[in-house]
N, C-alpha and C positions, 0 to 999 in steps of 0.2 A: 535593801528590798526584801530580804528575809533571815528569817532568824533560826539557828539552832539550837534546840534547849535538848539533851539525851538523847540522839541518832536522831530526833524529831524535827525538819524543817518547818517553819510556817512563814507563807509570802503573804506581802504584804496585797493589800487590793490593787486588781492591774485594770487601766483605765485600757479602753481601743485606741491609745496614743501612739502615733510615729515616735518613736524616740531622737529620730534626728531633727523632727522639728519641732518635737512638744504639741503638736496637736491632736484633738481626734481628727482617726480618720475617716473620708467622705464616705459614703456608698451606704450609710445605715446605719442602724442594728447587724445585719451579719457580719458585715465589714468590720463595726468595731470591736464585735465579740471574737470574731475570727484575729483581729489585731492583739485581743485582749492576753486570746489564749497562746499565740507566736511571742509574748510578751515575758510568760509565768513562764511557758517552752524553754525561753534562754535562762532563765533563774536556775531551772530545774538542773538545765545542761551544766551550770558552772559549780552544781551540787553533784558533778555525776548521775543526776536521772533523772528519769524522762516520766511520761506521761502515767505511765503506768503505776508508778510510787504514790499517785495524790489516793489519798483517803478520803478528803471532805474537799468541798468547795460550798462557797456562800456566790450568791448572780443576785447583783441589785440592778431591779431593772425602773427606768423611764415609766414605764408601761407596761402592766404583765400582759397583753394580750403580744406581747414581743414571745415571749415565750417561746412557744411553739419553734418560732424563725431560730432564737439562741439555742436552743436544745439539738435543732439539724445540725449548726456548728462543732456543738459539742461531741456529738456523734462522729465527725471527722476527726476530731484529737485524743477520745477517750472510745477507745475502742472493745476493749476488755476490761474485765475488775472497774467495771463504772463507779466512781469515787460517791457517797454518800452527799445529798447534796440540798440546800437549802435556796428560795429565790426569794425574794421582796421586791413591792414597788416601793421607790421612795420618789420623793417630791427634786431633792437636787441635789447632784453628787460635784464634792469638790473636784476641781483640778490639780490638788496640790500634792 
């Protein structure tokens, strides 16, 4: 789920999936953004760190007028040193 290349982590894209059951989960866009980022949260942890360390994030979204809704999310996890950040709509994202 991610990689290190010279003290540099880079994770891979994190879908709003339960991990225990492999799906997304119900409740939306915040739901799965919120899932998305409890997701990268546990990568980061097994790297020794936490939210604070991201630099960059890329948000493909369904729908950008989602935006807005994912962006309050993100405000709950990335509290300080807000990580540089990129969004797209795209037409359809794998699950795999």
């Amino acid at each position: 789920q991610a990689v290190v290349v010279d003290q540099t982590m880079y994770i891979s894209g994190q879908l709003g999936m339960d991990p225990a059951s492999g799906q997304l989960v119900e409740g939306g866009v915040e739901a799965q953004t919120r899932q998305a980022l409890v997701n990268m949260g546990e990568i980061l942890k097994a790297a020794m760190c936490g939210y604070e360390n991201v630099v960059k994030t890329t948000v493909l979204l369904a729908d950008m007028n989602d935006f807005t809704r994912v962006n309050d999310v993100y405000k709950q996890f990335f509290t300080t040193n807000y990580p540089a950040r990129a969004a797209y709509q795209v037409a359809a994202l794998p699950r795999v």
